[in-house]
DRENTORKOL-3810 file (N, C-alpha, C; in nm, 4 decimals):
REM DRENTORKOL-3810
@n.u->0.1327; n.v->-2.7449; n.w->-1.2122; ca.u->0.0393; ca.v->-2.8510; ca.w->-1.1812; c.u->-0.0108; c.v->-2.8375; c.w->-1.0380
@n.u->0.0838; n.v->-2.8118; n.w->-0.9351; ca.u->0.0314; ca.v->-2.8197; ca.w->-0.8210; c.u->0.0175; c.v->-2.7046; c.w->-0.7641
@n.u->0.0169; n.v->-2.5461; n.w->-0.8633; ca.u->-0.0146; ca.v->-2.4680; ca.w->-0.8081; c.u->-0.1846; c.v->-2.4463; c.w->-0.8033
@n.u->-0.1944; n.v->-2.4947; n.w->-0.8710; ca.u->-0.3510; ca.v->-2.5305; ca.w->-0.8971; c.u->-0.4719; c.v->-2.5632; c.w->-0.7530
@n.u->-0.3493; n.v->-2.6421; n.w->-0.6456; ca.u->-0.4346; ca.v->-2.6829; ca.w->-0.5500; c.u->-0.4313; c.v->-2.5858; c.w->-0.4258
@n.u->-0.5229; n.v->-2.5860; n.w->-0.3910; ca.u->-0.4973; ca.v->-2.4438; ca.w->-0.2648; c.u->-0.3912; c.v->-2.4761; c.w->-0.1982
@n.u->-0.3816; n.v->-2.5998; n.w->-0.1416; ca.u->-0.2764; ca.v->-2.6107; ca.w->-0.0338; c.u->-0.1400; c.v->-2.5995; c.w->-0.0824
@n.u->-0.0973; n.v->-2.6333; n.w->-0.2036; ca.u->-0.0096; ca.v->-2.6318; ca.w->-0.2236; c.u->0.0508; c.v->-2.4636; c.w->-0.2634
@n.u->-0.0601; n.v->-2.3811; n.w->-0.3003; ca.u->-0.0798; ca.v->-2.2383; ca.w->-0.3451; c.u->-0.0172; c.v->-2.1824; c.w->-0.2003
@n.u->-0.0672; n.v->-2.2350; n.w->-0.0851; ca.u->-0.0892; ca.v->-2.1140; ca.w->0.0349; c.u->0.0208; c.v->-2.1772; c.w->0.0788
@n.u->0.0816; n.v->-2.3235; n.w->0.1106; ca.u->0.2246; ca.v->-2.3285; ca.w->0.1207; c.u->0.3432; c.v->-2.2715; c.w->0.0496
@n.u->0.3398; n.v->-2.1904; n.w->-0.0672; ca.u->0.4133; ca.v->-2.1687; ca.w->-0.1645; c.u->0.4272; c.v->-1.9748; c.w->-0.1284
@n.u->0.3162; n.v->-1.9597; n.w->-0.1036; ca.u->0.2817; ca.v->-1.8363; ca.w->-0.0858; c.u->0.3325; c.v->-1.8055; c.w->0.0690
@n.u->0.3387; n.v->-1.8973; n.w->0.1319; ca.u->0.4016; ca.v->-1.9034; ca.w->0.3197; c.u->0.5375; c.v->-1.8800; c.w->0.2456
@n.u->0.6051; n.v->-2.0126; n.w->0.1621; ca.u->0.7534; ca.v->-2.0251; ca.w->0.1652; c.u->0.8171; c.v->-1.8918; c.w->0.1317
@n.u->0.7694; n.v->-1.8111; n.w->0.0273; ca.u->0.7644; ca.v->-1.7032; ca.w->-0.0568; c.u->0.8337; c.v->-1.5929; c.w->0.0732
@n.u->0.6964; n.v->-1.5804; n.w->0.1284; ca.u->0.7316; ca.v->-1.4340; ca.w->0.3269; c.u->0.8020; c.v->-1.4934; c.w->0.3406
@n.u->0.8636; n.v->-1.6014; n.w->0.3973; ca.u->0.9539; ca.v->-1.6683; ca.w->0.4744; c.u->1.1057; c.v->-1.6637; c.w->0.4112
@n.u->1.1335; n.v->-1.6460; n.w->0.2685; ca.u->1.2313; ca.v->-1.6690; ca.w->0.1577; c.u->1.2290; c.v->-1.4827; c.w->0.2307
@n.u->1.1623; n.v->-1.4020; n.w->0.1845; ca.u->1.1608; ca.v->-1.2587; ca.w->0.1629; c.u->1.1912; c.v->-1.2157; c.w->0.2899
@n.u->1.1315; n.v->-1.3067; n.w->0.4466; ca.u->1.1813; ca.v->-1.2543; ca.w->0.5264; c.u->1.2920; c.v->-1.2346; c.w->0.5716
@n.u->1.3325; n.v->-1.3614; n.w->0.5535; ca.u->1.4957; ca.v->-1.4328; ca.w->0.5924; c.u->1.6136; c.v->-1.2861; c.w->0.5181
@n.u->1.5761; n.v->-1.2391; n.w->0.4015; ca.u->1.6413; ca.v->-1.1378; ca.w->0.3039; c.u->1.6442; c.v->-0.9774; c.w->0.4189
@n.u->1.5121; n.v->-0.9586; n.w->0.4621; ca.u->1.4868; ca.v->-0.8253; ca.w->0.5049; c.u->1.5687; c.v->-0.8661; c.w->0.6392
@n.u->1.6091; n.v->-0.9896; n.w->0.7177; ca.u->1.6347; ca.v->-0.9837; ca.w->0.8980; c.u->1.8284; c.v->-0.9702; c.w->0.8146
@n.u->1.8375; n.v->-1.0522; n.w->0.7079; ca.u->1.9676; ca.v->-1.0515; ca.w->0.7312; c.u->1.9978; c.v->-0.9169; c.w->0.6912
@n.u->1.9644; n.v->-0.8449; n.w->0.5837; ca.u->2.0032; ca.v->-0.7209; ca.w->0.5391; c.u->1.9805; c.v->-0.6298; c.w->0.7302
@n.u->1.9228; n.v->-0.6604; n.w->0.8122; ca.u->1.9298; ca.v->-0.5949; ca.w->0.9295; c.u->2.0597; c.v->-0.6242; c.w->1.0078
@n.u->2.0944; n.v->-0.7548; n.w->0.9981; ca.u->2.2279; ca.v->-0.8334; ca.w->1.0524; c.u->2.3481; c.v->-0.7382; c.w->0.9381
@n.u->2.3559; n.v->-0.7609; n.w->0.8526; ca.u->2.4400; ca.v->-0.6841; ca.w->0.7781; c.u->2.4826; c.v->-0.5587; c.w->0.7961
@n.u->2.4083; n.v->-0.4612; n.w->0.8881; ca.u->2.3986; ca.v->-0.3175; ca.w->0.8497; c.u->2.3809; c.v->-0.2879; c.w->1.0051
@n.u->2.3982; n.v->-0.3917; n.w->1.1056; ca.u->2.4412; ca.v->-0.4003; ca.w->1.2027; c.u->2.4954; c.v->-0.3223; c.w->1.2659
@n.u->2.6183; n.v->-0.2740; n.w->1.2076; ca.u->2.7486; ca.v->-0.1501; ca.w->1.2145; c.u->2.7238; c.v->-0.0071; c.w->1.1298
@n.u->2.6309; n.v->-0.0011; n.w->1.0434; ca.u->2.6099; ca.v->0.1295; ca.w->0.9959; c.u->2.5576; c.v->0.2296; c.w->1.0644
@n.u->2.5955; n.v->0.3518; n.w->1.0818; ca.u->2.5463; ca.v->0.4642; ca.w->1.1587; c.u->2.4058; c.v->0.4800; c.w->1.1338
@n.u->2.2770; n.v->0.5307; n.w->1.2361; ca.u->2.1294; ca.v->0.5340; ca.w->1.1731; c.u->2.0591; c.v->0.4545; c.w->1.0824
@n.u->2.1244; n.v->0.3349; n.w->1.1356; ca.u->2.0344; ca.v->0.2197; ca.w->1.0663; c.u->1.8963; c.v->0.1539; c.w->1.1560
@n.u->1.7588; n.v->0.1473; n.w->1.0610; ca.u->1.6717; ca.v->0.1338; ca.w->1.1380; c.u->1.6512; c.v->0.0063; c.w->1.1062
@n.u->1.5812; n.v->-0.0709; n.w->1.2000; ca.u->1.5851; ca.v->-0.2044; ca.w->1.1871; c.u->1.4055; c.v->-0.2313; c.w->1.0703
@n.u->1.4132; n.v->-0.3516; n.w->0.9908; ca.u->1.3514; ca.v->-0.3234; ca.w->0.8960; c.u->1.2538; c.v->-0.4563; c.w->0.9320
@n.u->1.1130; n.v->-0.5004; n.w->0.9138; ca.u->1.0831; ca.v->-0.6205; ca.w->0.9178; c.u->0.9885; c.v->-0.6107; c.w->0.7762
@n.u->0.8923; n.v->-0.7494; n.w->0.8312; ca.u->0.7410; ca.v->-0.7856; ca.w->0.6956; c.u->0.6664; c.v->-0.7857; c.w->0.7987
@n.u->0.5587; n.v->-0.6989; n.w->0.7460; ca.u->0.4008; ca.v->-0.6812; ca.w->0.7933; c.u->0.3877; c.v->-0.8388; c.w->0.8320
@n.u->0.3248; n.v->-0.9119; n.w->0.9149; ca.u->0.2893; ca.v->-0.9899; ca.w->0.9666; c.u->0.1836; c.v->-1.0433; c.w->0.8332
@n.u->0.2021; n.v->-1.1970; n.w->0.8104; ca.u->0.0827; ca.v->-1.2586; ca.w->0.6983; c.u->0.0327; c.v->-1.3106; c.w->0.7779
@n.u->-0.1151; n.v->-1.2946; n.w->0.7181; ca.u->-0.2145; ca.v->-1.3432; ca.w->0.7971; c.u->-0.2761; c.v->-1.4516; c.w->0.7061
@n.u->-0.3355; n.v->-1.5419; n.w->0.7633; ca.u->-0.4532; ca.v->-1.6722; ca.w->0.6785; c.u->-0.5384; c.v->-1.5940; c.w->0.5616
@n.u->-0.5815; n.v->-1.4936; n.w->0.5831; ca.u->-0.6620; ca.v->-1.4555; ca.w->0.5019; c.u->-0.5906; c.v->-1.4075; c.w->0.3643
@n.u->-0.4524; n.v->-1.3449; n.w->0.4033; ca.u->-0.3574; ca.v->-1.3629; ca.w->0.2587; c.u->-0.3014; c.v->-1.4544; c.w->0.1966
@n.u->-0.3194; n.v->-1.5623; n.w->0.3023; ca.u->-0.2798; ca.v->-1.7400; ca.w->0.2219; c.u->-0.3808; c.v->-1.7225; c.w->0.1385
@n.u->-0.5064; n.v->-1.7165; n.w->0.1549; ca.u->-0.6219; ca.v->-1.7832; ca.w->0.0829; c.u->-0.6387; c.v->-1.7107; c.w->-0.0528
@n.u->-0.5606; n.v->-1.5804; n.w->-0.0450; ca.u->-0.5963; ca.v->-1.4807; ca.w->-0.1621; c.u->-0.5865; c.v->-1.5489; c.w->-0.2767
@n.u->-0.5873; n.v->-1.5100; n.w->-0.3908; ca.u->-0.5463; ca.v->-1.5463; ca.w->-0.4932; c.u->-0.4172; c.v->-1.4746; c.w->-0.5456
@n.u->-0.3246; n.v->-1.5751; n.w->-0.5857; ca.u->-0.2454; ca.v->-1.4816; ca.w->-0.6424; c.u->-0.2344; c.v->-1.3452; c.w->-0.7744
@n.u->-0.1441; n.v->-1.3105; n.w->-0.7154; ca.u->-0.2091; ca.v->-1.1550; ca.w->-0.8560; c.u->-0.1167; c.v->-1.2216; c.w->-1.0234
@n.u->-0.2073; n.v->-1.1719; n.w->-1.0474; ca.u->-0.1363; ca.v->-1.1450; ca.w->-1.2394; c.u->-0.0316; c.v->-1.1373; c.w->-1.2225
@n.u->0.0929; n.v->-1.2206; n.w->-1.2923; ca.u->0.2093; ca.v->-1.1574; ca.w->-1.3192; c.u->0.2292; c.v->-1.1038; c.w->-1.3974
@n.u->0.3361; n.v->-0.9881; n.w->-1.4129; ca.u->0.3166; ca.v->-0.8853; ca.w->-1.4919; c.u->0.4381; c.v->-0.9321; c.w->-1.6281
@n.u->0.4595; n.v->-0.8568; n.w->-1.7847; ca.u->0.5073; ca.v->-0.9177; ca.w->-1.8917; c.u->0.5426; c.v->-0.7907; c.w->-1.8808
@n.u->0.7482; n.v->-0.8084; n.w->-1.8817; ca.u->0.8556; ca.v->-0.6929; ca.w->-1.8931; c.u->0.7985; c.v->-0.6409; c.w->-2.0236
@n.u->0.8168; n.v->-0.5533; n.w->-2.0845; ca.u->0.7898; ca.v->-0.5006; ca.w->-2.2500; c.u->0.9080; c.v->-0.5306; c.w->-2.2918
@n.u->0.8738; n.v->-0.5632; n.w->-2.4324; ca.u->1.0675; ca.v->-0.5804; ca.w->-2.5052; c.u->1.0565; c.v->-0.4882; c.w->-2.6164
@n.u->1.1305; n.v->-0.4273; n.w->-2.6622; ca.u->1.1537; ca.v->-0.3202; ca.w->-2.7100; c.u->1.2302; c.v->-0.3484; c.w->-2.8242
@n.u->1.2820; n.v->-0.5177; n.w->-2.8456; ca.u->1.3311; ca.v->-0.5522; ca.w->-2.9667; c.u->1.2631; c.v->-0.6924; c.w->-2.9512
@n.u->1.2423; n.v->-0.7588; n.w->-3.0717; ca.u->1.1665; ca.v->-0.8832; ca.w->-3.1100; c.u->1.3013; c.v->-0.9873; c.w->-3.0642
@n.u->1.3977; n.v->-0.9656; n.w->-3.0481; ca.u->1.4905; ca.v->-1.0730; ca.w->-3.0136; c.u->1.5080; c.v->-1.0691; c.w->-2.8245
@n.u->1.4506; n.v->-0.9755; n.w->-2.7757; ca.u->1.4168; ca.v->-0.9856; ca.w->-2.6235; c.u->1.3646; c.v->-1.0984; c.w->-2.5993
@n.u->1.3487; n.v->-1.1332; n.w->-2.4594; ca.u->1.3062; ca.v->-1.2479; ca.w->-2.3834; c.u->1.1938; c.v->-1.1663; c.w->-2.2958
@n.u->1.0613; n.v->-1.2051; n.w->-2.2763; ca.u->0.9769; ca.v->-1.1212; ca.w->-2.1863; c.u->0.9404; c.v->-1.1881; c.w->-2.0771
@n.u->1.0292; n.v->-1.1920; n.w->-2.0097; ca.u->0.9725; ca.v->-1.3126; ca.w->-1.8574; c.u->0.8802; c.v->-1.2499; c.w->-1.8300
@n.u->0.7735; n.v->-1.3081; n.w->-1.7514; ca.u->0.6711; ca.v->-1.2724; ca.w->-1.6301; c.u->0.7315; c.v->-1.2736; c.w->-1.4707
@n.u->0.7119; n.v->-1.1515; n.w->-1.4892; ca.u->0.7712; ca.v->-1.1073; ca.w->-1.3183; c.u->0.6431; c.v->-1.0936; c.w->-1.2460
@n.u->0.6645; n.v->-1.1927; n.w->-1.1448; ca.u->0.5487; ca.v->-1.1906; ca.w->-1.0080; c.u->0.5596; c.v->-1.0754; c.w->-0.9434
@n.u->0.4524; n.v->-1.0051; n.w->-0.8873; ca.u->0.4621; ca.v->-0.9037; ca.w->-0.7849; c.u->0.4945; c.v->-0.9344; c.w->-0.6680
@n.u->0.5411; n.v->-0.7950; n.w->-0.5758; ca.u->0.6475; ca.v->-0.8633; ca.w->-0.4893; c.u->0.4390; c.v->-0.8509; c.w->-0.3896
@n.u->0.3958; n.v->-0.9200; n.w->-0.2867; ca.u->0.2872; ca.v->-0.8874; ca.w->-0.2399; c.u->0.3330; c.v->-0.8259; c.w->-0.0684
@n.u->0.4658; n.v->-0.8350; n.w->-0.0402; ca.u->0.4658; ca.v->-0.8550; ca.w->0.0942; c.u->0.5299; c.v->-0.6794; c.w->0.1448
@n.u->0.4342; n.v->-0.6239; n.w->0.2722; ca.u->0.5085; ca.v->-0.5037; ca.w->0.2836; c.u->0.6206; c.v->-0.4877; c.w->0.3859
@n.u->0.7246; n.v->-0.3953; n.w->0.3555; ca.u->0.8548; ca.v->-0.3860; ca.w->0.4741; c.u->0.8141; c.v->-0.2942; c.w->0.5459
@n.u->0.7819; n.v->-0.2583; n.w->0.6816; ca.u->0.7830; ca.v->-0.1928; ca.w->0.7805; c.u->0.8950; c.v->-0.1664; c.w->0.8404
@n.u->0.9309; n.v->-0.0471; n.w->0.8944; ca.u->1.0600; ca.v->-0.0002; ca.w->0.9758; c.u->1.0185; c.v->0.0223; c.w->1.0688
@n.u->1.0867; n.v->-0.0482; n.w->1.1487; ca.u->1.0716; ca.v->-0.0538; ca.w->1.3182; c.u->1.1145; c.v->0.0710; c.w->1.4045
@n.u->1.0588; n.v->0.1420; n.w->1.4736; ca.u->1.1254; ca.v->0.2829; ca.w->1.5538; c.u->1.0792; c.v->0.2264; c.w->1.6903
@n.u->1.2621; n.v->0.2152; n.w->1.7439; ca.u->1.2594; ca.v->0.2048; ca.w->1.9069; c.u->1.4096; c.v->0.2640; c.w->1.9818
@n.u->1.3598; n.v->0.3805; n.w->1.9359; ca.u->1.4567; ca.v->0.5047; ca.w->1.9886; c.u->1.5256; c.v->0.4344; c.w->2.1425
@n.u->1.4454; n.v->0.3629; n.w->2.1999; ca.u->1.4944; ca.v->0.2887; ca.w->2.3436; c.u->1.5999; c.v->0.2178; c.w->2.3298
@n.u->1.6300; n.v->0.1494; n.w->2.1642; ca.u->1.7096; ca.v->0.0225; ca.w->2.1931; c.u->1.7916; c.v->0.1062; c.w->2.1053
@n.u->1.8405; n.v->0.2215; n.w->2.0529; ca.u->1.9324; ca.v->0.2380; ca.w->1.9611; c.u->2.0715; c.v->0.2374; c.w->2.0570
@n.u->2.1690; n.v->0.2208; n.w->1.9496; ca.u->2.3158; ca.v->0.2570; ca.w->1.9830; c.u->2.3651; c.v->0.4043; c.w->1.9740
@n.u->2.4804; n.v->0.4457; n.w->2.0975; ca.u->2.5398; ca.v->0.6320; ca.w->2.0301; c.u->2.5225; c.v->0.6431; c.w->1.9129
@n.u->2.5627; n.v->0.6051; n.w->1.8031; ca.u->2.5636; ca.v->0.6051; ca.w->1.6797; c.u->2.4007; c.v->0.5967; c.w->1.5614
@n.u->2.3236; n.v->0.5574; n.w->1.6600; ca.u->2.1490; ca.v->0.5282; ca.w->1.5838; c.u->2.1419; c.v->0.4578; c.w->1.5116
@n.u->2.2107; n.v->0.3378; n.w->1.5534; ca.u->2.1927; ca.v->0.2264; ca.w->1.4666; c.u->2.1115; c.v->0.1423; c.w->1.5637
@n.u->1.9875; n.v->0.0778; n.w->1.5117; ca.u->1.8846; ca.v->-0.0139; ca.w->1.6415; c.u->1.9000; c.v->-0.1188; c.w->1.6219
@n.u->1.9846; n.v->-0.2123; n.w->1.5464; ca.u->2.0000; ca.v->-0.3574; ca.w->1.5221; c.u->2.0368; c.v->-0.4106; c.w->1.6277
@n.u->1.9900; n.v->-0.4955; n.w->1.7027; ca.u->1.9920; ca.v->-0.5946; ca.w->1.7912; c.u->2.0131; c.v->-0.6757; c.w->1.7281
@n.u->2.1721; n.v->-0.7695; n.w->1.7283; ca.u->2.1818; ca.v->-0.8838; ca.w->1.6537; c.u->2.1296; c.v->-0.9847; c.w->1.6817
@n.u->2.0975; n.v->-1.0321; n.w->1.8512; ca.u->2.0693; ca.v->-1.1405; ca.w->1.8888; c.u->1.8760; c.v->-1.1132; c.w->1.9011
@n.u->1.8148; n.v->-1.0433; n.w->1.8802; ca.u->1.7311; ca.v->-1.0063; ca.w->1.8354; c.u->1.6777; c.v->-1.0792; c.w->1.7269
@n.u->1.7241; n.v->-0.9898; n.w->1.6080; ca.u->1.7457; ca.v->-1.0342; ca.w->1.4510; c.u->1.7581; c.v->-1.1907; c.w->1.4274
@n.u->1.8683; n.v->-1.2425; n.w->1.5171; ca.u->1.9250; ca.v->-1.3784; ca.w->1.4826; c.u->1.7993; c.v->-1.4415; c.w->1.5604
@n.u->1.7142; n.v->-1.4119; n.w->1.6617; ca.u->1.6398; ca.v->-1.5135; ca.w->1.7271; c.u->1.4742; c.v->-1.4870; c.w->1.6268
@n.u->1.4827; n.v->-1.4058; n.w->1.5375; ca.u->1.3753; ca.v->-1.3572; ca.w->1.4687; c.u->1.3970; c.v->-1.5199; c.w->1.2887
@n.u->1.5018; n.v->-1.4601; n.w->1.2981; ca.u->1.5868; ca.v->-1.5455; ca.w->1.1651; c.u->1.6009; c.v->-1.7403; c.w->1.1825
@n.u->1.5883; n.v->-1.7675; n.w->1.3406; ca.u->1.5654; ca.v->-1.9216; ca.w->1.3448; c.u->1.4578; c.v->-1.9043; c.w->1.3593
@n.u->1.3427; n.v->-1.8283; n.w->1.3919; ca.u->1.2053; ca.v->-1.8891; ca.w->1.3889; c.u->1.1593; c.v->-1.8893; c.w->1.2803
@n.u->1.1771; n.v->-1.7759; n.w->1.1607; ca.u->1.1224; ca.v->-1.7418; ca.w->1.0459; c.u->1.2010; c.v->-1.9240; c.w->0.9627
@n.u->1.3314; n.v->-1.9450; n.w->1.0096; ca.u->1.4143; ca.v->-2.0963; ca.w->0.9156; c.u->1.3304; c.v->-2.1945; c.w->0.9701
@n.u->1.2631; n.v->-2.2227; n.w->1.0896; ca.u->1.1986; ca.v->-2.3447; ca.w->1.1362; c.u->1.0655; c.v->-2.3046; c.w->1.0800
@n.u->0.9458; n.v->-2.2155; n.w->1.0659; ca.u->0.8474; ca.v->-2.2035; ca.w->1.0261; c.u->0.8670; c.v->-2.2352; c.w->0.8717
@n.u->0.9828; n.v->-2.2072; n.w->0.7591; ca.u->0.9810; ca.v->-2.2677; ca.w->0.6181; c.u->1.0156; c.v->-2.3568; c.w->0.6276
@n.u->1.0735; n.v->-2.4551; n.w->0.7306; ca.u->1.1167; ca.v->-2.6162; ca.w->0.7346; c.u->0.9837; c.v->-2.6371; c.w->0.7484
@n.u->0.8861; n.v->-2.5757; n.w->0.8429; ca.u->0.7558; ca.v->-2.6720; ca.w->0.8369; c.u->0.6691; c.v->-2.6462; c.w->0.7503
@n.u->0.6619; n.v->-2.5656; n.w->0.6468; ca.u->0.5851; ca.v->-2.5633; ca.w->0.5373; c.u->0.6557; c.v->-2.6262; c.w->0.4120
@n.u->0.7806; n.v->-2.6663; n.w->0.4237; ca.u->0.8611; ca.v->-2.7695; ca.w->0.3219; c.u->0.8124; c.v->-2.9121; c.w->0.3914
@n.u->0.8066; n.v->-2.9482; n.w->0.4667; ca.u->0.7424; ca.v->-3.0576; ca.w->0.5265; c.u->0.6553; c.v->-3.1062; c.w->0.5215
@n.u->0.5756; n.v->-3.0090; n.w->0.5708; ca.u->0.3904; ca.v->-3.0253; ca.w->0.4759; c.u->0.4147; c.v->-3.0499; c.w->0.3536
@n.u->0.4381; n.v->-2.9492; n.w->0.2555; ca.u->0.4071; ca.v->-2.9908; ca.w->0.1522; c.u->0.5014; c.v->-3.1387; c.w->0.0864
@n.u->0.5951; n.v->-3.1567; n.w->0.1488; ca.u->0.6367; ca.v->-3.3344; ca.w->0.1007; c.u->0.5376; c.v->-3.4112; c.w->0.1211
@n.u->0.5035; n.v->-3.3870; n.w->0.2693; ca.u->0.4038; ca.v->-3.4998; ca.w->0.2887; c.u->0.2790; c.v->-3.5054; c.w->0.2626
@n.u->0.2006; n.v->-3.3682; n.w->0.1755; ca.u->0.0560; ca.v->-3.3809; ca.w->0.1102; c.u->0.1640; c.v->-3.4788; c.w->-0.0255
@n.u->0.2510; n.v->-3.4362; n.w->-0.1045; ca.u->0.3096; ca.v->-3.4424; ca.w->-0.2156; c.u->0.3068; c.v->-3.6043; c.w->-0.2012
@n.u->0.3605; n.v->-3.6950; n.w->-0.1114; ca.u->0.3530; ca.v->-3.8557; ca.w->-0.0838; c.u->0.2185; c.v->-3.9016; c.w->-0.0745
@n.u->0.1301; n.v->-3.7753; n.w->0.0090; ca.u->0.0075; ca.v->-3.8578; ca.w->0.0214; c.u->-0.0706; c.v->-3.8548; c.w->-0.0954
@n.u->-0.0328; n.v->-3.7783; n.w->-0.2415; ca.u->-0.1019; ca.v->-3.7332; ca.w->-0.3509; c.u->-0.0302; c.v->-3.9027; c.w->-0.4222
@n.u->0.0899; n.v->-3.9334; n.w->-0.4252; ca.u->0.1267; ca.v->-3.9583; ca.w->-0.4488; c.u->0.0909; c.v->-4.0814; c.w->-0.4389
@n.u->0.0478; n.v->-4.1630; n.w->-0.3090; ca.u->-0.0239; ca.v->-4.2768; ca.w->-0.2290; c.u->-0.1244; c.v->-4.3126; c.w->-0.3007
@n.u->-0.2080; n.v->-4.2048; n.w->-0.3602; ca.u->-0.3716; ca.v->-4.1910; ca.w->-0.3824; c.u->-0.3647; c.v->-4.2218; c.w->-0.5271
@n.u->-0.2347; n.v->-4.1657; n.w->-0.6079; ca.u->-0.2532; ca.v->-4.2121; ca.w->-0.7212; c.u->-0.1583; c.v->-4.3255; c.w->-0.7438
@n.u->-0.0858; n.v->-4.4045; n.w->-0.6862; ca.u->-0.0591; ca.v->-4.5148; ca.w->-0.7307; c.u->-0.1298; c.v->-4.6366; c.w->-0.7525
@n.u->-0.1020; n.v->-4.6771; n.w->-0.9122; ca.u->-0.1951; ca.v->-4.8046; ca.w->-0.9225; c.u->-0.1915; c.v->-4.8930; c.w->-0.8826
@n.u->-0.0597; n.v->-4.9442; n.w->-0.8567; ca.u->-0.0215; ca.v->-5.1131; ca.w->-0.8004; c.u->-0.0939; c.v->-5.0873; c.w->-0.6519
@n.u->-0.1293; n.v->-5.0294; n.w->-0.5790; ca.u->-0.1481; ca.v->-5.0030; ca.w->-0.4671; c.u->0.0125; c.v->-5.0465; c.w->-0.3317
@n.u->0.0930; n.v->-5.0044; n.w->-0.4178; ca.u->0.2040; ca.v->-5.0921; ca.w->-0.3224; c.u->0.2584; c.v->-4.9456; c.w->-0.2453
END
């Protein structure tokens, strides 16, 4: 129902990078200690990929009539690997934890404020259609 409305589309589509980012900083926190580990991020989203439309989701094939064929969304967001031969460890591992971790509260406060927004379009939709007017 409410993917229907842009705003609620391009908040959903923010929460989405933000869900995916949080995945790519910690898998960097994780791997922290592995020898030649390069630190991994997401291409930067821009407004103009809020506004896109989302793509087709795609239908698994089932190969027996008693299968289930979910629709799997495409993933849209790309991972870039970071090279900064400056900051590696003896070992070539470049994870900067406190780095990572100061990357990981901004990416958690930027999806608190697009969960926020969208409550409060969601009350004000909500305002607009109540009948009693109360």
């Amino acid at each position: 129902m409410f993917e229907d409305l842009t705003l609620f589309a391009m908040a959903q589509r923010q929460m989405n990078y933000l869900a995916r980012k949080q995945s790519v900083l910690s898998e960097n926190v994780a791997n922290a200690n592995s020898p030649h580990y390069h630190v991994k991020d997401l291409a930067p989203l821009d407004f103009k990929d809020l506004l896109a439309p989302p793509a087709m989701p795609v239908r698994a094939t089932s190969t027996n009539p008693m299968h289930m064929s979910p629709e799997v969304e495409p993933v849209r967001f790309e991972t870039i690997t970071e090279h900064r031969p400056q900051e590696s460890k003896p070992d070539g591992n470049q994870v900067q934890v406190e780095d990572q971790m100061q990357k990981i509260g901004k990416a958690k406060g930027e999806y608190e404020l697009a969960v926020n927004l969208m409550m409060k379009h969601i009350a004000m939709l909500k305002t607009a259609l109540d009948r009693n007017g109360s």
